[in-house]
C-alpha positions in Angstrom: 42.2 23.4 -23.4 39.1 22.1 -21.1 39.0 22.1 -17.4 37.0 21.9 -14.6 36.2 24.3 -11.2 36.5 22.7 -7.9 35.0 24.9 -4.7 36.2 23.4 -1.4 35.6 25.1 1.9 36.8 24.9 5.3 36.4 26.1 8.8 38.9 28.7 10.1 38.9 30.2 13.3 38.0 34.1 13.0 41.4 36.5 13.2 42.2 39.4 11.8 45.6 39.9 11.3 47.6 42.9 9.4 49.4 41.8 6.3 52.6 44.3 6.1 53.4 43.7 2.4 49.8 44.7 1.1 49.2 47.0 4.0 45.9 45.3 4.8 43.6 43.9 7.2 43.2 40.2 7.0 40.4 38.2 8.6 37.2 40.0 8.3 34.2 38.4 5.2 34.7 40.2 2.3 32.1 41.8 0.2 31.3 40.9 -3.2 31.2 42.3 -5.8 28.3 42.1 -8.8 30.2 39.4 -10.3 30.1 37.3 -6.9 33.4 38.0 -6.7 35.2 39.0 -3.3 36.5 42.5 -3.3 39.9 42.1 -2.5 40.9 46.0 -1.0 38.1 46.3 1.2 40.1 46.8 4.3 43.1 48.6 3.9 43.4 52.2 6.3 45.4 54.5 7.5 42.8 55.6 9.9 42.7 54.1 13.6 38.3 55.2 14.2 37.9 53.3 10.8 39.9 49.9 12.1 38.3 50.1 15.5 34.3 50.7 13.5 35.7 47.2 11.3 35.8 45.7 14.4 32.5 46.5 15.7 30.8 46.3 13.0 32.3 43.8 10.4 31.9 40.3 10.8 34.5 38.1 10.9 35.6 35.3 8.0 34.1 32.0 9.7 35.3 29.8 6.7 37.6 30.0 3.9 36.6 29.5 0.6 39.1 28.0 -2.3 38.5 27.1 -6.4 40.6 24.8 -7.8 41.1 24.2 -11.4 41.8 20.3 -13.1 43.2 20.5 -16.7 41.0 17.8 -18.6 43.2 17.5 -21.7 44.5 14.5 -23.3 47.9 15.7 -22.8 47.6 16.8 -18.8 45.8 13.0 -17.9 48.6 13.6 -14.8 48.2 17.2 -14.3 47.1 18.1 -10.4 44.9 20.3 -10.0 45.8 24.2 -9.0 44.2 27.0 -7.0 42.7 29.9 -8.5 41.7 31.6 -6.0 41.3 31.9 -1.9 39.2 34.1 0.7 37.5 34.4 3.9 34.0 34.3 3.8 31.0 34.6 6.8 29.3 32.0 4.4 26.2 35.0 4.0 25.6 34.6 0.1 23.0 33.4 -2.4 22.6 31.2 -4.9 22.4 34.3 -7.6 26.1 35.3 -6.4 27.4 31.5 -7.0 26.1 31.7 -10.7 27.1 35.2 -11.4 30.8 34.2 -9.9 30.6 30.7 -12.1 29.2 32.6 -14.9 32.2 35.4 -14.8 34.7 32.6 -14.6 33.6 30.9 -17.2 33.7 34.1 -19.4 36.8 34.8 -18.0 38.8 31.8 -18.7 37.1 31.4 -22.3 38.9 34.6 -23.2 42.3 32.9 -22.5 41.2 30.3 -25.2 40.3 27.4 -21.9 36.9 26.5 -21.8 35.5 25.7 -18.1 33.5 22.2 -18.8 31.6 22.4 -14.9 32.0 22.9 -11.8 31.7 20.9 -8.5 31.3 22.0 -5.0 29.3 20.3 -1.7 25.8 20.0 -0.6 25.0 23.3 0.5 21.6 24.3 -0.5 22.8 27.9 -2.1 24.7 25.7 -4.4 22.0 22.9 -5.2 19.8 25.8 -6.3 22.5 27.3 -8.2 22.9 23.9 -10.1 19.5 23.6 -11.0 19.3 27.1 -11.9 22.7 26.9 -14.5 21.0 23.4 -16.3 17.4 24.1 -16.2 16.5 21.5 -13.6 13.4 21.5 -12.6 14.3 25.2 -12.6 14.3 28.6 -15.3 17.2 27.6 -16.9 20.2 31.0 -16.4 21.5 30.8 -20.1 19.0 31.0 -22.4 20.5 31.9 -25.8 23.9 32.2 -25.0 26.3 31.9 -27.9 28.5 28.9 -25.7 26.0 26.3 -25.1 27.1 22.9 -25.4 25.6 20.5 -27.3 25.0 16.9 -25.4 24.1 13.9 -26.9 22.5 12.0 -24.7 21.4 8.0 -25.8 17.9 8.2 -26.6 17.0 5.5 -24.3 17.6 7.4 -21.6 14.4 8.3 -20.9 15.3 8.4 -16.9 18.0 10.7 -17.8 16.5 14.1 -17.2 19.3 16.6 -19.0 18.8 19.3 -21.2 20.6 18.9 -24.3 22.1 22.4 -24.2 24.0 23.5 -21.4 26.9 26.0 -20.9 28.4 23.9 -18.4 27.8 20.9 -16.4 27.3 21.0 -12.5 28.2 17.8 -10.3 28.2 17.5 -6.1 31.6 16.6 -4.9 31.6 12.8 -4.6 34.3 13.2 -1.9 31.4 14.4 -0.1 28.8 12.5 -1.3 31.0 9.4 -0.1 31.8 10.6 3.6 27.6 11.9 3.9 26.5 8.3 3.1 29.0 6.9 5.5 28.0 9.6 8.1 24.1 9.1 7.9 24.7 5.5 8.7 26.7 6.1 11.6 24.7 8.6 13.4 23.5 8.3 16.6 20.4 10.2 16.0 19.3 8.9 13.0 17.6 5.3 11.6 17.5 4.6 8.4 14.9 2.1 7.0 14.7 -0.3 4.0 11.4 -1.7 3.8 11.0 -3.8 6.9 15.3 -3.8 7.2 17.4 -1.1 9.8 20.6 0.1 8.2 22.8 0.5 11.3 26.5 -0.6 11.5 26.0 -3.2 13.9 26.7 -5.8 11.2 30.0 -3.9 10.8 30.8 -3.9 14.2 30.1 -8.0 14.1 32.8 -8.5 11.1 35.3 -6.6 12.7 34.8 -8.7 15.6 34.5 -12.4 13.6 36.0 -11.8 10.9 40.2 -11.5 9.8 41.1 -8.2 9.2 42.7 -9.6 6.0 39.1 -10.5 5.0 37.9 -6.8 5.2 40.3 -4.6 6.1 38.6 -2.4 8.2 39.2 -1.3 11.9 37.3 0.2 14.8 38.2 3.8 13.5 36.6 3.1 10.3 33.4 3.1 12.3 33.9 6.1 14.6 31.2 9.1 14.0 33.4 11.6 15.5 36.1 11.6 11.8 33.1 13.0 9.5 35.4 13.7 6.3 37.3 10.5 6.8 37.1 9.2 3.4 39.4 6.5 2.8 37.0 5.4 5.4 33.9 5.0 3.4 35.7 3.9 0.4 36.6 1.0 2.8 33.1 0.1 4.3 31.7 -0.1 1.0 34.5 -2.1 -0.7 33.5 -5.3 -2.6 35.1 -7.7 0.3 32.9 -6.1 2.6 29.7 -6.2 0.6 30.4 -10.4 0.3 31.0 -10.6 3.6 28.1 -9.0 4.9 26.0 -11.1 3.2 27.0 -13.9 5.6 26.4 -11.8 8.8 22.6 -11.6 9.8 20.0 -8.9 9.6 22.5 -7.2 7.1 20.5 -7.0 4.1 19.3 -2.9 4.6 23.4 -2.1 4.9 24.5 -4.3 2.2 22.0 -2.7 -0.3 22.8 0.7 0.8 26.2 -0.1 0.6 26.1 -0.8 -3.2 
């Protein structure tokens, strides 16, 4: 069986709460361990001067951190994916944690006969250097020698295409994210964009909702509000195909038009 790892994260607000059931304290970043993995009993005491030092001197988790798995096999085309695993972090790690945890979960799952085909996660910098680390781009490539390496047959007239054609994995951003950053960088208030000599802004947006039939675009003034960053169905709408021919009727919207495409 194939699959792929997801890595999601989301702000929490910080509280630490006692769990009855696994008589533990819940809330504060976990440590990891040398696998990158978060040890899971770190807080769990009997001891009143020991809770109270936790709570001086612990920080609290800021963010929660979640893998998901997506079956890839023909036979699961409608399978959703499912969580493997959950925890609070303070976001303090680096890159060589995020490729010792993909590495172990790789190994991990290949002994129950499934073999991890990549992983995805957001733009955070850790994780970029952790990609280019795990495929040798532009980077000392992590697996050198190991006995999994794929082999990928890339066209030979890719020539643009810069891949190695081993790899134990593949590593892709999120294009959930990728979508909502592109429509977030043009909606900023504190940043222009330039395409040659045209300014991407959105005021060629604002002029079709205002002109134009709704039925022609299908977009509203929400779509265009900065405040809803991960607002996705919204940038699939701005940059759907009635939109793009539309905009080539409105004025001074060449710079958006391209950088919708």
């Amino acid at each position: 069986m194939r699959s792929t790892s997801h890595r999601e994260q989301q702000r929490v607000v910080s509280k630490v709460t006692y769990d009855t059931t696994s008589n533990k304290f819940i809330g504060f970043a976990l440590p990891l361990d040398d696998n990158g993995f978060p040890i899971a009993n770190s807080y769990s005491t009997e001891s009143f001067s020991c809770l109270e030092e936790w709570y001086s001197n612990v920080p609290r988790a800021k963010s929660l951190n979640a893998y998901l798995i997506q079956p890839l096999s023909s036979a699961a085309n409608n399978t959703s994916p499912f969580l493997l695993s959950a925890y609070g972090t303070d976001n303090k790690f680096e890159s060589s944690d995020v490729i010792s945890r993909w590495h172990h979960i790789h190994q991990k799952f290949k002994a129950k006969d499934i073999r991890i085909l990549g992983f995805s996660t957001d733009c955070d910098s850790r994780y970029l250097h952790a990609m280019r680390a795990s495929l040798g781009f532009f980077s000392t490539f992590a697996y050198v020698d190991h006995p999994d390496l794929l082999s990928i047959d890339l066209p030979r007239t890719w020539s643009w295409f810069f891949m190695q054609h081993e790899q134990l994995y593949i590593c892709f951003q999120d294009p959930v994210h990728i979508c909502t950053k592109l429509r977030n960088r043009i909606l900023s208030e504190t940043t222009h964009l330039l395409l040659g000599d045209q300014l991407i802004n959105i005021e060629p947006l604002i002029y079709m909702i205002s002109n134009y039939s709704k039925l022609d675009h299908a977009l509203v003034r929400s779509d265009i509000n900065p405040k809803d960053r991960q607002n996705y169905s919204s940038a699939a709408k701005i940059s759907s195909n009635n939109v793009v021919a539309l905009l080539e009727k409105i004025p001074n919207s060449l710079g958006i038009n391209i950088y919708l495409q």
